[in-house]
C-alpha positions as CSV (number, residue, x, y, z in Angstrom):
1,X,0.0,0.0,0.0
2,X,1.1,3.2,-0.7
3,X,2.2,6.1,2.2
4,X,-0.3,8.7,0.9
5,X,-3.5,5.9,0.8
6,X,-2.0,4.6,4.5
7,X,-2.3,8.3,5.4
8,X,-5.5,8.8,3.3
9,X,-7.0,5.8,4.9
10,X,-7.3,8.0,8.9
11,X,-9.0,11.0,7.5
12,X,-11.8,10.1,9.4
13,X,-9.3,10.8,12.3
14,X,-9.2,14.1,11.0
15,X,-13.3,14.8,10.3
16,X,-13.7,13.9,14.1
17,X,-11.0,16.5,15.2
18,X,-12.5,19.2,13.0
19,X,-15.8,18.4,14.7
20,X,-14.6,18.7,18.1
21,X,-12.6,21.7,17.3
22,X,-15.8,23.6,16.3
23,X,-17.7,22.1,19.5
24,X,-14.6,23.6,21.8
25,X,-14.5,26.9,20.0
26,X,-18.3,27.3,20.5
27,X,-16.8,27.6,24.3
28,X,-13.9,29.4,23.2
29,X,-15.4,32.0,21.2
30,X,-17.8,33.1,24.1
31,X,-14.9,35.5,25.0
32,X,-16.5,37.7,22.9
33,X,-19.8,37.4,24.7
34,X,-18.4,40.3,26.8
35,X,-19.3,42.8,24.7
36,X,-23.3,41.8,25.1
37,X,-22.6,41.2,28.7
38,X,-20.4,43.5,30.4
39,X,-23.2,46.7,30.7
40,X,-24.8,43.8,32.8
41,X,-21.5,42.9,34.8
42,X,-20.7,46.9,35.3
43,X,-24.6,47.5,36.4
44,X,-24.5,44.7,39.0
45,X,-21.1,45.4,40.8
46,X,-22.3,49.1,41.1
47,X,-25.2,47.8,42.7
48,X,-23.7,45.5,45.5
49,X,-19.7,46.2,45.9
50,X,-18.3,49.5,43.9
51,X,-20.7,52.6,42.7
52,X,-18.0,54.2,40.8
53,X,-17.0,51.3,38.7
54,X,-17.5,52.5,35.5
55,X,-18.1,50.7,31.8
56,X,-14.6,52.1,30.7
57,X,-12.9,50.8,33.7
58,X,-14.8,47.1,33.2
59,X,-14.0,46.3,29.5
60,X,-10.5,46.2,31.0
61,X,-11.4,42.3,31.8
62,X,-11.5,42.1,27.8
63,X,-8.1,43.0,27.9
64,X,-6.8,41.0,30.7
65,X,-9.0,37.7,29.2
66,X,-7.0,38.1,25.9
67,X,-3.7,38.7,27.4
68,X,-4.5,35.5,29.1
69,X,-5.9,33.9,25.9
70,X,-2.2,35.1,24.4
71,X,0.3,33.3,27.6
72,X,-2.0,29.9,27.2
73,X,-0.8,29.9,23.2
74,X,2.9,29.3,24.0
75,X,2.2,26.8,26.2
76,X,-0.3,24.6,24.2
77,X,1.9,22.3,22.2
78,X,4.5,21.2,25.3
79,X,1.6,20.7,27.6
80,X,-0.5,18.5,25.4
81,X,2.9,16.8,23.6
82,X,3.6,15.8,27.6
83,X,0.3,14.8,28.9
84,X,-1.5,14.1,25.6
85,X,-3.6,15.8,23.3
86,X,-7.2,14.7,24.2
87,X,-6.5,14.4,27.8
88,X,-4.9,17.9,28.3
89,X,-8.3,19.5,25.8
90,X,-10.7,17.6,28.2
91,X,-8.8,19.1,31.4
92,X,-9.2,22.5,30.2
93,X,-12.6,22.2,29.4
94,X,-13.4,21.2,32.2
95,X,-11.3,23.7,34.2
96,X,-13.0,26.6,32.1
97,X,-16.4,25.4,33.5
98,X,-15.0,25.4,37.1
99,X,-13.7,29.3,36.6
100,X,-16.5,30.6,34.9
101,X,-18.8,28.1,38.0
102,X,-16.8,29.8,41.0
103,X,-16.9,33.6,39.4
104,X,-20.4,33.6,39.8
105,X,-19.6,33.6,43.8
106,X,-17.1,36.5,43.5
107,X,-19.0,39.6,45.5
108,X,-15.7,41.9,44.5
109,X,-15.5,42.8,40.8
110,X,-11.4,42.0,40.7
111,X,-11.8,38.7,41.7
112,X,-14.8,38.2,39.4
113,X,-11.7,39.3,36.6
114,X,-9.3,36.5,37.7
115,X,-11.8,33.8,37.3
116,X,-14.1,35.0,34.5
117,X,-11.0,37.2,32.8
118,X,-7.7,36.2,33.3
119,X,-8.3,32.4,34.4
120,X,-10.7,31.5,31.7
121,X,-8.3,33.4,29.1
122,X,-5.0,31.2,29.6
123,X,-7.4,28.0,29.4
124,X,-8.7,29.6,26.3
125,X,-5.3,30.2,25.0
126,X,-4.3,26.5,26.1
127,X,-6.8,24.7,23.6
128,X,-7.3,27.5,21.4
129,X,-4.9,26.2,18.4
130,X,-5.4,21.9,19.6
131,X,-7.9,21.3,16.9
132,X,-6.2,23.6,14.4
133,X,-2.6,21.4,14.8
134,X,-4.7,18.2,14.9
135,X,-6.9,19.0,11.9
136,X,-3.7,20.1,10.1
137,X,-2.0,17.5,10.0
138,X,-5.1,15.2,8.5
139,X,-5.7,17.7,5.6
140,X,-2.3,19.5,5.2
141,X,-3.5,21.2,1.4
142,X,-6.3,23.3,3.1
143,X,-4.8,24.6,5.7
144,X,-7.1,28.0,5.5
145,X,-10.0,26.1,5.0
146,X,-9.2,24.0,8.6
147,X,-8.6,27.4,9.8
148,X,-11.8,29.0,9.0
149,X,-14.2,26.3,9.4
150,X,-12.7,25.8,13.6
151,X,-11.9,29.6,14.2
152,X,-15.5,30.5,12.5
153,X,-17.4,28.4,15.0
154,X,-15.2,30.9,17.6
155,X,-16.8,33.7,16.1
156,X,-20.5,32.0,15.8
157,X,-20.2,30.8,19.4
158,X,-21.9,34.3,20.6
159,X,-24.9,33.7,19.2
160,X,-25.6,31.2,21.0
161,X,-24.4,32.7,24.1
162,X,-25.0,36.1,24.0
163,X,-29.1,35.2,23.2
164,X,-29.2,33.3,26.2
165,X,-27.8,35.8,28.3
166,X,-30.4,38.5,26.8
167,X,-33.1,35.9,27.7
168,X,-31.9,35.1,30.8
169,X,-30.8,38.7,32.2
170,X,-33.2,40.6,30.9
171,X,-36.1,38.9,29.1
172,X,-38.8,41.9,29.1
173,X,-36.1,44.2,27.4
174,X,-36.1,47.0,29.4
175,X,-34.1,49.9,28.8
176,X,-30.8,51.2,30.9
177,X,-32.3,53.9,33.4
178,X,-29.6,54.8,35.2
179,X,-27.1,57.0,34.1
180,X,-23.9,58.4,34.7
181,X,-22.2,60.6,32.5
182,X,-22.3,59.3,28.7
183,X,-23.2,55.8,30.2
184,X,-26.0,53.8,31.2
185,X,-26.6,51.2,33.6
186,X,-29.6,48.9,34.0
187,X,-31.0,48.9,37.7
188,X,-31.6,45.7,40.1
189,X,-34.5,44.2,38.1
190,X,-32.4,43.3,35.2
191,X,-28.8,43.3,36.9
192,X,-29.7,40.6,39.6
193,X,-30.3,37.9,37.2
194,X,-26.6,38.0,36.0
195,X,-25.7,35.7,38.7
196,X,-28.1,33.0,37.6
197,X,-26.9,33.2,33.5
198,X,-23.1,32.6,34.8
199,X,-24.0,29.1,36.3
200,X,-26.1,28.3,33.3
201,X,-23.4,29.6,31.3
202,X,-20.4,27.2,33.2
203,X,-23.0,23.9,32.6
204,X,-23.0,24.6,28.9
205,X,-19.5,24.9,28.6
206,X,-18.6,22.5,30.7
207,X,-20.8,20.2,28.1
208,X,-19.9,21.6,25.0
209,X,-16.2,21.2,26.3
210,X,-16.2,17.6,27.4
211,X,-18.0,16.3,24.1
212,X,-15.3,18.4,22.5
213,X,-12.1,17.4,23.3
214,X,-13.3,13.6,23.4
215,X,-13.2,13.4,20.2
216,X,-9.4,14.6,19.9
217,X,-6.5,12.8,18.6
218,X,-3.3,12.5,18.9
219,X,-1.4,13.6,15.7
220,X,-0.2,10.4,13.3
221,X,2.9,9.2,14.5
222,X,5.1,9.2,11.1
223,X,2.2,10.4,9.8
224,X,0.4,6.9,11.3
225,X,1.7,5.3,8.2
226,X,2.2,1.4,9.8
227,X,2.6,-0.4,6.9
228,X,5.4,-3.0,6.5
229,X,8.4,-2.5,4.0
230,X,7.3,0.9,3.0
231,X,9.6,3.2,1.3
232,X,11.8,4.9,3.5
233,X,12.2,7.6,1.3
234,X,8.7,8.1,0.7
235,X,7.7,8.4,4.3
236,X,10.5,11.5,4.7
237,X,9.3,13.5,1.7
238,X,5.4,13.5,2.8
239,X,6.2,14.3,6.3
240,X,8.1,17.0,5.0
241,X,5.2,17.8,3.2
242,X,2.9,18.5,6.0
243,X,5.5,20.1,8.6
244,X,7.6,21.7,6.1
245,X,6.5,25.3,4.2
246,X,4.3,25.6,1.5
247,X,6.7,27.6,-0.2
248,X,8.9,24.7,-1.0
249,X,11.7,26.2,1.2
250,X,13.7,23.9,3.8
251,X,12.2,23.6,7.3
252,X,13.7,26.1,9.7
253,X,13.8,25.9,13.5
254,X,11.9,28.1,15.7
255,X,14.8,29.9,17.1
256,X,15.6,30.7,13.6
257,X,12.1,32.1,12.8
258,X,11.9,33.9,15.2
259,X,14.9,35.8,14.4
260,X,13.2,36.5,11.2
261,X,12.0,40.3,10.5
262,X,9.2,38.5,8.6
263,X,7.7,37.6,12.1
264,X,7.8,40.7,13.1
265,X,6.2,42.1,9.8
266,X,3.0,40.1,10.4
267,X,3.1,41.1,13.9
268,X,2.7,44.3,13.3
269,X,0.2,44.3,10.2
270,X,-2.1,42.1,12.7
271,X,-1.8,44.5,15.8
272,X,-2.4,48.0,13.4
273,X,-5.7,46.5,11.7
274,X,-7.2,44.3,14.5
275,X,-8.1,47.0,16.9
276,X,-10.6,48.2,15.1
277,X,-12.3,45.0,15.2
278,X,-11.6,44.4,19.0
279,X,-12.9,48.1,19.7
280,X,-16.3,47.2,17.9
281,X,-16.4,43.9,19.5
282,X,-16.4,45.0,23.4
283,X,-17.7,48.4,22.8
284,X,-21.0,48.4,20.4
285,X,-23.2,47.7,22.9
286,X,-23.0,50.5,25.0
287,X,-21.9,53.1,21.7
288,X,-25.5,52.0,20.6
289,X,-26.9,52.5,24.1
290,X,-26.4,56.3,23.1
291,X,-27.6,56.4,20.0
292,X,-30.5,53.2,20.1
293,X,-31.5,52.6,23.8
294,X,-32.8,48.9,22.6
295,X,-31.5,46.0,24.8
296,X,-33.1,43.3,22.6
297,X,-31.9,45.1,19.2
298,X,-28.2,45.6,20.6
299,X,-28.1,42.1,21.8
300,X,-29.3,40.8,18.2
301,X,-27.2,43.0,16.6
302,X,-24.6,41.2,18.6
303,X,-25.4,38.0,17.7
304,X,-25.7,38.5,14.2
305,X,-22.0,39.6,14.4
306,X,-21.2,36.8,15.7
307,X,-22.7,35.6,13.1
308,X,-20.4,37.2,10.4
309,X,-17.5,37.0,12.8
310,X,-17.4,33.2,12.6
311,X,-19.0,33.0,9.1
312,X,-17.0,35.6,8.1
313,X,-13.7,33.0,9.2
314,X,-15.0,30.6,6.4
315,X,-14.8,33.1,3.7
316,X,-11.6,34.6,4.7
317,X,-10.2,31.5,4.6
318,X,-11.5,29.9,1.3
319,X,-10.2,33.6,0.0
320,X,-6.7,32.8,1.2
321,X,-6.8,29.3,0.0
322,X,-8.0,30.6,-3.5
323,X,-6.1,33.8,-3.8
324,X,-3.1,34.8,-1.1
325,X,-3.0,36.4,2.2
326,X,-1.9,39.9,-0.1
327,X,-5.3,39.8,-1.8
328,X,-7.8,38.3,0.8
329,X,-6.0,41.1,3.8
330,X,-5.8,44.1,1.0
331,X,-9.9,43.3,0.8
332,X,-10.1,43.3,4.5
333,X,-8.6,46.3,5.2
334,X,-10.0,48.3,2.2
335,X,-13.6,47.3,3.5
336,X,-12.7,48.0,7.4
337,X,-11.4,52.0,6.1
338,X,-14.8,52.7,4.0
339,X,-17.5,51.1,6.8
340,X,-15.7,52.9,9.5
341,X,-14.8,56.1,8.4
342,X,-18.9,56.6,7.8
343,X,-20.0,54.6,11.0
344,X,-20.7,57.6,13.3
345,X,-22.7,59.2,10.2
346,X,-25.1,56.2,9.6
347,X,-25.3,55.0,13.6
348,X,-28.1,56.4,14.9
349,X,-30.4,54.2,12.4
350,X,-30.8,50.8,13.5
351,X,-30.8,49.5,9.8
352,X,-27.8,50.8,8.9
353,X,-26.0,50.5,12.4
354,X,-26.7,46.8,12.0
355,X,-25.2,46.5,8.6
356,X,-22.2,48.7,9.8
357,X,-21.5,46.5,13.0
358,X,-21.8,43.3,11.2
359,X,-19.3,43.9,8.6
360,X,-16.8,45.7,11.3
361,X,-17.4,42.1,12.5
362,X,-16.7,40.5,9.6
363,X,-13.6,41.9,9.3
364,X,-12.1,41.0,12.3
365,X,-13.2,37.9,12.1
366,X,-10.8,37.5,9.0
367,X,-7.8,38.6,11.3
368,X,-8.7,35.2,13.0
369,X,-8.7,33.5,9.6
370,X,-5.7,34.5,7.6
371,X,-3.2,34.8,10.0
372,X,-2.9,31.5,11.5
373,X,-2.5,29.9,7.7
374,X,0.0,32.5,7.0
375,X,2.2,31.7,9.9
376,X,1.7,27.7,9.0
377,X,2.0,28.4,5.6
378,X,5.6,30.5,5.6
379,X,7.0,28.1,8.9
380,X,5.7,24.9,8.1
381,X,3.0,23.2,10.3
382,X,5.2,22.4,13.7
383,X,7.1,25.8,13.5
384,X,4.3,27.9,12.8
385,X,2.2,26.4,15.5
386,X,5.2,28.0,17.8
387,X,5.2,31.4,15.9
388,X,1.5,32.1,15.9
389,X,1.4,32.7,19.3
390,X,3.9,35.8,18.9
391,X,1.8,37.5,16.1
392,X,-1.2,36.3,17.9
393,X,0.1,38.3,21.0
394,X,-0.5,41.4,18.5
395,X,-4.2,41.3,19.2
396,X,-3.2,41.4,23.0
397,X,-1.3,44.7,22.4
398,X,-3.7,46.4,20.1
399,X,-6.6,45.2,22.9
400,X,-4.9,47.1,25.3
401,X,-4.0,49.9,23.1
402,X,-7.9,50.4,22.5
403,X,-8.2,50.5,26.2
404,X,-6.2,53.3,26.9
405,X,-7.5,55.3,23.7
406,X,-11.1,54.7,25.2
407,X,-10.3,55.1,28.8
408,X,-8.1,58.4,28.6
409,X,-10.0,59.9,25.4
410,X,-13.5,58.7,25.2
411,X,-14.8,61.6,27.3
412,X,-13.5,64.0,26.3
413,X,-12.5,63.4,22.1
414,X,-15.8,61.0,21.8
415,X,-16.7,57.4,19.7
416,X,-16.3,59.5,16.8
417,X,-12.7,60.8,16.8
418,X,-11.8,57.6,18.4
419,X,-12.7,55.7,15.0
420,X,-11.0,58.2,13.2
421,X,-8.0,57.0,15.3
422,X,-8.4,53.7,14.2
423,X,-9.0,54.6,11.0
424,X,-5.6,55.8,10.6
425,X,-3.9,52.7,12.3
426,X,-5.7,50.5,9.7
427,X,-4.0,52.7,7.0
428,X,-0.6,51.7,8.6
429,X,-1.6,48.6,8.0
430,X,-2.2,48.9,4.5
431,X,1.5,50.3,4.2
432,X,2.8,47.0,5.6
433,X,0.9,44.7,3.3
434,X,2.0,46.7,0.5
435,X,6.0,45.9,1.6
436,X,5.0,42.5,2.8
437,X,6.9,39.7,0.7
438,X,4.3,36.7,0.9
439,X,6.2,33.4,-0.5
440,X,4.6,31.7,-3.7
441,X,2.7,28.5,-2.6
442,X,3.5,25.4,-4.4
443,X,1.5,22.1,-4.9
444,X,1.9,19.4,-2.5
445,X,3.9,16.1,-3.3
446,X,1.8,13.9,-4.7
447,X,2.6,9.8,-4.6
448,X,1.7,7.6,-7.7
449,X,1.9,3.9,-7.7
450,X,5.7,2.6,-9.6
């Protein structure tokens, strides 16, 4: 029997994975549930432990959540490698449940942060990229599609999440009555059902999670090619091609890579674009609090974005496969500079602010898509596992630069020159992809019978 049928023969290995990556990213992509959530979080801490804890001050547990999401990712591979792949995803499922479980009996808002924020973020980060390195290594030719189909699910999982937290929280959609300064905050009516939605929310992922990660595997050994008096030769070239670069280029060791200025160059087109994207994601709720004082529509608007967030992944990543990362990120960023440099103009109708958001959504769901590809596609599939988490550490950076822009600016510059802020980082961008060398990818090896 040939390698390649041997190989061919344990896809099914790999259709499971892909599965249980999109089950665990449902989980996983409920980090962006915060932006539906935290006006709810904000209102009920003001309420019982600190009245002058503020929106602007809260969404720093967006921040802190990614940062953690970012120290999980260099840790991912040697954890599972040691205690194995299924068994390390099905501990940090489970582990995620417990965090988001005990935050629910936090009465100060900081220690609600380390368990809902920082603890659940470096589990996130932990199994974040499993499926992603599993599924790769089944179906190393469509690496942007494995991409986009388990990172899209990461984007979809808000819907799911953020419309039972509406129903849960507040199910007659009342409006925010209290506020203070620009801001609004709902009173005890709505904000005392939060605690209820949290231990709801840990049961679900403590079930999505499980189901998951059981249906992990470990990654072929040799490529799981156990056939007798097989072609030495044979078996080198096709595991170089699934760990080696598409480009056709030698494998080169992570020490090396990382000494690369190409790193470094997709580390900074990823941080200049995304935080745009990360600014709409944990701040359009309570932006369209000031212009559409509608709980339900905000929260569907929400959903919906998660909608083309996770969709949106799919797309990208067929785009890459299809085109390049040049032509699939120029389109991205072209479409993020138009939709927000006329947001503020078209945001205080709901038709058009739900068009607006969604495609802001879109687009940084593409960040999500194109980059990890990239980084497997120029590093090979081992090495770039160990560089994504670098440029992935750019969305922890621009988080926190959107942060400081909102919390030292947004009272006294406004949303509006805010965007136009970000509006000129995603034109940095755009300067970098223009002098970003991409390499040429090249066709697989393909075996045929002597």
């Amino acid at each position: 029997m040939e390698p390649l049928v041997a190989f061919l023969s344990e896809k099914w290995k790999g259709v499971l994975i892909l599965v249980g990556g999109c089950l665990v990213h449902l989980v996983l992509g409920s980090f962006y549930l915060w932006g539906n959530i935290n006006v709810y979080v904000t209102s009920y801490y003001r309420l019982h432990s600190d009245r002058n804890l503020t929106i602007t001050v809260s969404s720093a547990l967006f921040c802190l959540m990614l940062l953690g999401i970012s120290i999980g990712f260099f840790f991912t591979l040697p954890l599972a490698k040691k205690l194995g792949f299924r068994l390390a995803a099905m501990g940090e499922a489970l582990l995620i449940a417990v965090c988001v479980f005990v935050s629910s009996y936090m009465d100060n808002f900081w220690l609600f942060v380390m368990f809902f924020g920082i603890f659940f973020g470096i589990l996130n980060g932990l199994l974040y990229m499993l499926p992603v390195y599993l599924a790769c290594q089944y179906f190393p030719n469509s690496k942007g599609v494995i991409s986009g189909i388990i990172t899209g699910f990461f984007g979809l999982a808000t819907i799911f999440s953020s419309l039972i937290a509406q129903h849960m929280i507040n199910p007659d959609n009342l409006q925010a009555s209290i506020k203070d300064g620009s801001d609004k905050y709902f009173d005890a009516e709505v904000a005392d059902h939060l605690i209820k939605f949290i231990r709801y929310l840990a049961l679900y992922y403590l079930i999505l999670g499980l189901v998951g990660s059981s249906l992990f595997f470990d990654p072929p050994k040799e490529n799981n090619i156990k056939t007798e008096a097989i072609d030495e030769e044979k078996i080198d070239r096709l595991n170089e091609s699934i760990n080696s670069p598409l480009n056709g280029e030698e494998p080169i060791s992570s020490k090396k890579a990382l000494k690369s200025f190409k790193v470094y160059h997709i580390f900074l087109m990823n941080f200049f674009s995304s935080g745009l994207g990360l600014l709409v994601a944990s701040h359009f709720k309570d932006y369209g609090m000031l212009k559409i004082n509608d709980d339900q529509f905000l929260t569907m608007v929400g959903s919906i974005g998660a909608v083309c967030n996770g969709g949106g992944r799919m797309i990208w990543g067929v785009l890459y496969d299809k085109f390049s990362f040049k032509k699939a990120y120029f389109f991205l960023l072209v479409t993020q500079i138009l939709f927000i440099a006329t947001y503020e103009a078209v945001s205080s109708y709901k038709a058009s602010f739900f068009i607006w958001t969604c495609v802001l959504f879109f687009c940084e769901g593409g960040h999500f898509a194109i980059f990890p590809p990239l980084c497997l596609t120029e590093f090979g599939t081992e090495i770039g596992s160990k560089i994504y988490p670098v440029v992935y550490f750019a969305f922890t950076c621009s988080n926190f630069l959107q942060f400081g822009i909102i919390y030292l600016w947004k009272s006294s510059i406004g949303f509006n020159n805010i965007f136009w802020i970000f509006l000129g980082l995603t034109g940095v961008s755009f300067i970098l992809a223009f002098l970003f060398k991409e390499s040429e990818k090249v066709e697989k090896i393909e075996y045929k019978k002597k």
